[in-house]
C-alpha positions, 0 to 999 in steps of 0.5 A: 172262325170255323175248325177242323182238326187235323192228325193233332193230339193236343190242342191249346186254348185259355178257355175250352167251352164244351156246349154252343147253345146260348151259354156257351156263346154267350161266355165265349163272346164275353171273353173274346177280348181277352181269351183265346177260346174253342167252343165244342159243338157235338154237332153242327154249331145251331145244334141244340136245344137254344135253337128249338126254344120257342116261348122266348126270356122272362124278364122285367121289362115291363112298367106294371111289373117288378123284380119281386113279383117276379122273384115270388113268382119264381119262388112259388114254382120252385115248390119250396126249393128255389134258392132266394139269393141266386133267384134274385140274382137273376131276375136283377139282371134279367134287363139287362140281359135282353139289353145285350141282346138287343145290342147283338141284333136279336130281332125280338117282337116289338109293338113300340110301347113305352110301357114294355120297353117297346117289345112285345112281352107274352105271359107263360105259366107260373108268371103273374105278369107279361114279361116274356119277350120273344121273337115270334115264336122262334126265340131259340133261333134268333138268338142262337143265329145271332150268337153264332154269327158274332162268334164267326167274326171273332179271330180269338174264338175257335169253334169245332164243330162235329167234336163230342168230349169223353172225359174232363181231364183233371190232376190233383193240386195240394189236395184238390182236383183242378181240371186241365182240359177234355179228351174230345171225340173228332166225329168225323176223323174218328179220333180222340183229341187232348183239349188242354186249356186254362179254364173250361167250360160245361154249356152242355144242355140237359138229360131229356133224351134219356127220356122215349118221349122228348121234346129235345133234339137229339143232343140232349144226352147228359155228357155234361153231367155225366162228365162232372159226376165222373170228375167228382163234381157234386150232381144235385135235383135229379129227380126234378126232370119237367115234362113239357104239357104239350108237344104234337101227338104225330108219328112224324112229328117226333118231337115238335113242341107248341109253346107254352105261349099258346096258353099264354094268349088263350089256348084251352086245353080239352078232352076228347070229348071237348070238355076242358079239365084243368080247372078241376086241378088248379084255379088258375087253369092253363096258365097253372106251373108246368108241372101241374098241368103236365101231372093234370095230361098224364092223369086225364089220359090214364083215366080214360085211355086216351093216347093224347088231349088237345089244345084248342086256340081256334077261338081267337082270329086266325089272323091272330094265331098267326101273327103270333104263332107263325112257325108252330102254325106253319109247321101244324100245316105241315102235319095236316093240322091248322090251328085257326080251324082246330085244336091240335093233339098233344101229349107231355114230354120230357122236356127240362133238367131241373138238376144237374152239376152244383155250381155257386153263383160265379158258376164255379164247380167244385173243381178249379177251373172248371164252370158248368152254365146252363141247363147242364149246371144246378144253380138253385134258380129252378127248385123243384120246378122250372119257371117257364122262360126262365132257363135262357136267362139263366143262361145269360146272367150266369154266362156274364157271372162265369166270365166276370169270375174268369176274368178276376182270376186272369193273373193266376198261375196254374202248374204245368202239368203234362197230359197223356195222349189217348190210349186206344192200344187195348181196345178193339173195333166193334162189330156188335153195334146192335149192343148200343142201339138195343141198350139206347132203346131199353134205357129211354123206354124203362125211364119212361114207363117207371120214372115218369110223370107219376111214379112209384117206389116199386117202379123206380126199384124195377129201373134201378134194377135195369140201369145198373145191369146196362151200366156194368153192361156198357162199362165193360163194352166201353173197356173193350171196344174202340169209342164211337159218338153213340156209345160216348152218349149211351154211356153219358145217358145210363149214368144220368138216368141212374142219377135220376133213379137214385134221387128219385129213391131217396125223396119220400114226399112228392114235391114240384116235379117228383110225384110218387103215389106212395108219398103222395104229400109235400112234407114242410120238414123235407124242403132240402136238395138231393145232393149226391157226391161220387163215392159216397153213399146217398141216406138212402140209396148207395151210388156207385158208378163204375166206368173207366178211369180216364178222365184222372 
């Protein structure tokens, strides 16, 4: 059931779901019996990053696979911080939610084998087995179409589109924070609406647009993160952001990914000159943990002033190609690149937040009553380096473990406590909006150029540096000025790339993602996670982030 807010100032709903990709959806369908729920959309519902993803779900499906393969391989991924308890729990789970979406109607691939629970599973980085079941090369959207549609049907889900949250509301209750709602931006009425709800959500997705180079659409700006640390919620692993080995090199292309998949089913990575490379940095080659080949790229790149490598499948029948890969094939066209013919140029990008808001294995927050699911949350699953396909099961298992928990906590009473409007009576119209688009550019370019694939401890000083000027810069603009969508986001991006820089700082070995030339090894003694509390200081770094109050 599609919304539209008119002239309201408070909405009323059992659950506020903020994010409409698989975790939001997921939740939200998953309630509906018994909740009355609005899902968030900061754009259109199909929006995100669910929809783009194209490898598909890890899970053990397979007759020749098992549970502790893939829990160690999960493990040996996560470089030594993977947290084992949540790992299992996930895996143990991974079945059973493929079964749900097969239930939902998600056309996964099939090729009616017994062994494989009759779908096609293809392999990825870091696994030891098949156990990636997909849809074609679209997994993304067949499951977000598929979410969204079941949504529509439902009376007691009501879904917002074009609504962009500013701030969790919260209120202290005997001595601890509870969250009552968010204030939401109406993108399209331009004004700010109160949310208020029993229970809320964060499905918001991850930070990689604080990136130049990204493969993730627009949408990825961090407002979840953002939010929590402004609410007081713990953020964890920063400085874990994964760089995806291979999206397109095109001018047009902007930020068009070719699966791990392609890897998967043989695809060879290669010099300008033909020569394939990845060998020469891990035994197991293309099919090494992202954050080896990416680092790999980067490396080969920077050695011979290259813009970009190639991955070549055009060894394998054509027919193959594109029974397997019809949409990354199609759209190569598209560029003026077939991939039966030729290999394909790409480059790393940033592509999945490995950090984000501490939540236990139910999904909680260290606030009552709000939960973060999804890329937005740190769960412990990835450690220091991201499994490929393991993120969308993630986001169903914890989706089932988020509303297992709500609904456990039905009967609770929650004080009734009354909620201010927006307060827009000091502020102004801006006509200065080339401030936030200049800020937006030089934020992504210095978080590119200084807190990247490889790093240092001069660059990310000089990032530092930079992000806190724009913050007391933005901080003081956002005080001023009348909200709009792209200040909401620049705000949200500045603060998570100062989360970034800060746990970047602080972790002196280089591990998983994080690598820094100047602790270049992986010390045994410090396999703990960087976590970071609002208003406390950091052993090495001080964080401290001003912004506006209006979230308390």
């Amino acid at each position: 059931m599609s919304q539209r807010s008119q002239k309201k100032t408070e909405f009323n709903h059992d659950v506020l779901i903020i994010g409409s990709g698989a975790a939001g959806l997921s939740l939200a369908l998953k309630l509906a019996s018994s909740y009355q729920v609005a899902v968030l959309s900061k754009k259109t519902i199909t929006e995100g990053s669910t929809f783009y993803a194209q490898g598909g779900i890890s899970a053990v499906l397979a007759d020749d696979d098992s549970i502790e393969s893939h829990v160690q391989d999960t493990l040996n991924a996560g470089a030594g911080l993977c947290d084992e308890k949540i790992v299992r729990h996930t895996v143990e789970n991974s079945e059973a939610a493929i079964e749900w979406l097969l239930e939902l109607g998600v056309p996964f691939t099939r090729n009616n084998d017994e062994a494989t629970a009759g779908l096609h599973l293809t392999r990825e980085g870091g696994h030891s087995h098949r156990r990636v079941a997909h849809a074609d090369d679209m997994t993304g959207r067949a499951i977000e179409t598929t979410l969204v549609g079941e949504a529509r049907k439902h009376d007691n889900i009501a879904l917002f589109e074009h609504h962009l949250a500013v701030d969790l509301i919260t209120v202290d209750e005997n001595g601890s924070k509870h969250c009552l709602g968010a204030y939401v931006l109406d993108c399209e009425a331009n004004h700010v609406d109160v949310f208020r709800a029993r229970t809320v959500i964060l499905a918001t997705g991850g930070a990689s647009k604080a990136y130049l180079y990204t493969s993730n659409p627009d949408s990825a700006t961090g407002d979840g993160i953002a939010m929590a640390w402004r609410a007081g919620c713990r953020i964890a692993n920063m400085e874990f952001m994964q760089f995806h080995p291979t999206c397109l090199y095109h001018p047009k292309a902007k930020s068009f990914l070719i699966s791990e998949a392609v890897r998967g089913e043989g695809g060879q990575l290669k010099l300008p000159d033909g020569e394939r490379f990845m060998q020469r940095f891990d035994e197991r080659g293309e099919l090494a943990p992202r954050d080896i080949v990416a680092r790999a790229i980067d490396h080969e790149m920077k050695r011979l002033g290259a813009d970009h490598i190639y991955l070549d499948i055009s060894h394998k029948p054509a027919d193959f190609i594109i029974k397997h890969f019809p949409n990354i094939y199609a759209q190569c066209l598209e560029y003026g690149f077939d991939m039966t013919t030729e290999a394909l140029p790409v480059v790393p990008a940033a592509h999945y937040t490995c950090g984000g808001v501490m939540t236990d294995i139910n999904a909680r927050t260290d606030i009552a009553g709000l939960y973060a699911v999804g890329e937005v949350s740190f769960t412990g699953l990835h450690g220091a380096n991201r499994m490929a396909s393991n993120s969308l099961l993630e986001c169903l298992v914890f989706a089932q473990a988020a509303a297992k928990d709500i609904m456990s906590r039905k009967n609770e009473t929650q004080k009734e406590v009354s909620i201010a409007p927006w307060d827009e009576s000091r502020v102004t119209d801006s006509d200065e909006h080339v401030v936030v688009t200049h800020n937006w550019d030089e934020v992504r370019r210095f978080m590119w150029d200084y807190v990247g694939i490889v790093r240092t401890t001069k660059r990310l000083e000089r990032a530092k540096h930079r992000v806190d000027l724009l913050n007391s810069e933005i901080d003081e603009y956002y005080s001023n000025f009348r909200i709009t969508s792209d200040l909401i986001e620049l705000r949200n991006l500045a603060l998570v790339a100062e989360l970034i820089i800060n746990s970047a700082l602080s972790r002196h070995e280089s591990r998983g993602l994080h690598f820094t030339r100047d602790y270049p090894e992986t010390r045994p003694e410090l396999a703990s996670n960087t976590i970071m509390t609002p208003g406390h200081s950091h052993p090495q770094t001080p964080l401290q982030v001003t912004a506006r109050e209006s979230a308390s």
